[in-house]
Every structure is written in structure tokens, then in C-alpha cells.
N, C-alpha and C positions, 0 to 999 in steps of 0.2 A: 453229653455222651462222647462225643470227639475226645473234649481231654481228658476221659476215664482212659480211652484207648490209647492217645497219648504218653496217659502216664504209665500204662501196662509196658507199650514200647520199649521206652526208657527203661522201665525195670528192668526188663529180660535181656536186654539190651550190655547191661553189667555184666550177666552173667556167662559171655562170652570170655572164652581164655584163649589164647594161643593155639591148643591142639583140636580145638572145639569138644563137645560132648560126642561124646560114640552112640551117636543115636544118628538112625538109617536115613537116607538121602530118598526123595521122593515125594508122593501125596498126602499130607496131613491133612486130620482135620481137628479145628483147634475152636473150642466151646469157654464160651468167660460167661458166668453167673455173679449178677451181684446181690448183695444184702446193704440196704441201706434205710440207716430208721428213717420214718416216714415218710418210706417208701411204699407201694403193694408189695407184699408180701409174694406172690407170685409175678413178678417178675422177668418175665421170659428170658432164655440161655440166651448169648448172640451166638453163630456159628460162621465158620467159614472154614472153606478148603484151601487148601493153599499148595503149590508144587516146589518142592525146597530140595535145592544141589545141592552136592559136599562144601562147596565154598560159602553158599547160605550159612551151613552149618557151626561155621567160624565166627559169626555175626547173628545170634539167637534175635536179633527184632526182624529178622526175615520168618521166623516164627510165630509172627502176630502177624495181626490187622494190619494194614498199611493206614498209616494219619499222617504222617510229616509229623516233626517236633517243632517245626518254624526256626521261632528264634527264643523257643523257651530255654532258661537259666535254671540247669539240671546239676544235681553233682551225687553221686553215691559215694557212700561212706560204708565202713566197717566190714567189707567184702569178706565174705570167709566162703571156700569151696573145700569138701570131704566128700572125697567119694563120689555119691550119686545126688552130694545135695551139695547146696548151694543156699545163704541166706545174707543180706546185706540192708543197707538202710538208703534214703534216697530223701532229697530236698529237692522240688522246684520253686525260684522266685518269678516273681513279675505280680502282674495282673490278678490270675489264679493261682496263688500259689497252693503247695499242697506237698505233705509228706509224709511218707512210711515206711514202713518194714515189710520187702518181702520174702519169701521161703521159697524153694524149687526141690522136687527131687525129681529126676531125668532116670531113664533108663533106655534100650536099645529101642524101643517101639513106642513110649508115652514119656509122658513127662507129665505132672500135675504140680500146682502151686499157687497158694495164699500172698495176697496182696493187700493187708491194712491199711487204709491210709484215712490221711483226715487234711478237707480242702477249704479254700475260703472263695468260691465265685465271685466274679466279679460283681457288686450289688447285693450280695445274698448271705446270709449268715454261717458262720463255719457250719460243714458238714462232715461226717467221722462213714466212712462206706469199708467194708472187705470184698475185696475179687475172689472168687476162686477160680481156677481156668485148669484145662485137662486139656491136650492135644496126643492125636494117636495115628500111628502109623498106619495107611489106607492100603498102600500098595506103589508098583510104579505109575511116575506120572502119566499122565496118557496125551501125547503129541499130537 
């Protein structure tokens, strides 16, 4: 589970630009479901809240979970931003490696976006999983 969160990190992590997205500074709360065959099918959402500045905002992995990358060997590829979306490709080598395609569309109060990917565990046979994740504006943070 670590390096599902990991590799979400890393994704959204891409999808930071120079002026950041115009999405409001503050209390998120940001939900990732996954689907994975031979998986349960129910599955529970993970949650967490998170308190996010304008300067977070410039750096979208202050938008997830916190995991550290360590010293995993990440790289995206094929970036394209229009507008309110965003979608790009992503390789990690090492150990686990694992790689996908993910989607984003942002706007001033949520964001939602799909993360395909397909991994190899260390010891375990390739596995093919989708993320979805939703994150939405709570309010100010509270001190």
C-alpha cells in the first residue's frame, strides 16, 4: 500500500507548473479508491485531510498522502496541460517497478483523477490496479 501512495505522489507530483493550479489554499480532504483484480471488490476509500498553503500549491504532492519516494527511479513522460486538465505517463525502476498513465481535471474547490498503472512487487507476479482519487475544498485551515 506504501508504494500505491508512492506512486500517486509521484504522479501529481508532475502535474505542478510554475504558476500552480488556481485551486484555493487551505483544508482538503482527499479520498483514493482502488480497483484491482483479485482484489475485494469492496475495498474501502483511504482518506485523509490535509492543511495546504498557496506555496503547497506550486508543488501538487503536498496534495496527497505523505510516503517519501526514498530513492525510487521515477521519470514522466508525455506531459500535456489544457486548461483544467492535465494527463501524462510515468515509469518507476528498481525493485517495484511499475508504470502508468495518469489524468487530472482540477478546478477552484476539487480536483478528481484516474491513475492506471500496472506493477511488478518485489517476489509477486505483475499486477495491472486503477486509482481514482477526488480531493475537495473543506474550508480554512483551523490553527
Amino acid at each position: 500500500m506504501r508504494f500505491v501512495f508512492a506512486a500517486l505522489a509521484m504522479c501529481l507530483a508532475a502535474a505542478a507548473h510554475p504558476a500552480g493550479p488556481d485551486m484555493r489554499d487551505g483544508l482538503w480532504e482527499i479520498t483514493v479508491k482502488m480497483d484491482m483484480p483479485g482484489m475485494p471488490a469492496t475495498m474501502p476509500p483511504q482518506t485523509i485531510r490535509q492543511c495546504v498553503t498557496k506555496r503547497d500549491l506550486e508543488d501538487l504532492r503536498k496534495m496527497t498522502p505523505s510516503t517519501g519516494m526514498g530513492d525510487a527511479r521515477c521519470e514522466v513522460s508525455d506531459y500535456r496541460v489544457q486548461e483544467n486538465m492535465a494527463r501524462w505517463n510515468w515509469r518507476c525502476k528498481g525493485e517495484e517497478a511499475a508504470s502508468g498513465t495518469t489524468t487530472m481535471t482540477f478546478s477552484r474547490n476539487t480536483y478528481s483523477g484516474t491513475n492506471q498503472m500496472s506493477m511488478k512487487p518485489r517476489g509477486a507476479p505483475a499486477q495491472s490496479m486503477t486509482m481514482h482519487y477526488a480531493g475537495k475544498y473543506l474550508g480554512p485551515c483551523q490553527q
